[in-house]
C-alpha atoms as one frame of an Amber mdcrd trajectory, in Angstrom:
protein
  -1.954   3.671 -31.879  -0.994   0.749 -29.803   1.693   0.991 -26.952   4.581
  -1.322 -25.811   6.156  -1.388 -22.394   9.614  -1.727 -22.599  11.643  -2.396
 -19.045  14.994  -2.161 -18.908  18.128  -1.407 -16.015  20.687   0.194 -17.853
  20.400   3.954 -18.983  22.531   2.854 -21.927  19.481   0.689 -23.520  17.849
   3.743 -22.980  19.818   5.672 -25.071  20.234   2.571 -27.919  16.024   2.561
 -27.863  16.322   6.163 -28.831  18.419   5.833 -31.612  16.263   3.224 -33.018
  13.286   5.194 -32.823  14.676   7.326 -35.335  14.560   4.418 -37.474  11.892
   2.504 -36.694   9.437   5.485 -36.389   8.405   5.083 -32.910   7.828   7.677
 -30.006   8.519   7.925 -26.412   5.516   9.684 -24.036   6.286  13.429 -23.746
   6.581  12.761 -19.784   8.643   9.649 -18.480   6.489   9.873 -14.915   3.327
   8.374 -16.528   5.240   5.070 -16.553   5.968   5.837 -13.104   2.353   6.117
 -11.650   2.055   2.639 -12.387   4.491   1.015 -10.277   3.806  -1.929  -8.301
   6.265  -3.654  -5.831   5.643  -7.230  -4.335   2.035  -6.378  -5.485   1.590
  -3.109  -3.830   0.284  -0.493  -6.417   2.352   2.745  -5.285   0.798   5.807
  -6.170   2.887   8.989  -5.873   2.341  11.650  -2.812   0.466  14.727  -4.696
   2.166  17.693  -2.943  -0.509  20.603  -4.132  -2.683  18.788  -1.089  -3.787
  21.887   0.914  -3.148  20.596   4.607  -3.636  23.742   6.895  -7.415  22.680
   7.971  -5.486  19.836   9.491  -3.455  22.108  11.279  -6.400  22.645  13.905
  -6.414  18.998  14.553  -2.895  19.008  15.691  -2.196  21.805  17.183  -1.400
  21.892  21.073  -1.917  17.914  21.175   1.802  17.651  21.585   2.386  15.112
  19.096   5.510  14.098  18.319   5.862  12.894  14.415   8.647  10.203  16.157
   6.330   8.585  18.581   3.170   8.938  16.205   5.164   6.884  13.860   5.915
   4.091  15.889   2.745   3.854  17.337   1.299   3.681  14.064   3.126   0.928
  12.595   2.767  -1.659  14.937   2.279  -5.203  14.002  -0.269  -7.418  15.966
   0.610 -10.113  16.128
């Protein structure tokens, strides 16, 4: 079956393409964050955080360090320029 990606900003087109598809016999995907994996802004692909991730074998590596998340952070994104 071929697929069509419709973009749109308002919720209300949202809600006119749904009436049509009564209609015109076409479906929407059973789960609207499919579209969403898919995103790209000024050409960055951005793929969503996956928060089953089992992190407490990381926990070794940072505990008693005394690492602040604050400082970590701004050390970390740092331009060179």
């Amino acid at each position: 079956m071929p697929e069509v990606t419709i973009k749109y900003k308002s919720s209300k087109t949202l809600k006119v393409l749904k009436a049509l598809s009564e209609y015109l016999d076409f479906s929407f995907p059973a789960s609207p964050s499919k579209s969403k994996k898919n995103t790209i802004i000024n050409g960055v692909h951005i793929i969503p955080g996956d928060s089953t991730v089992d992190i407490s074998e990381m926990e070794k590596i940072f505990t008693g360090k005394k690492i602040d998340a604050k400082k970590l952070r701004e050390r970390s994104w740092q331009r060179n320029k």
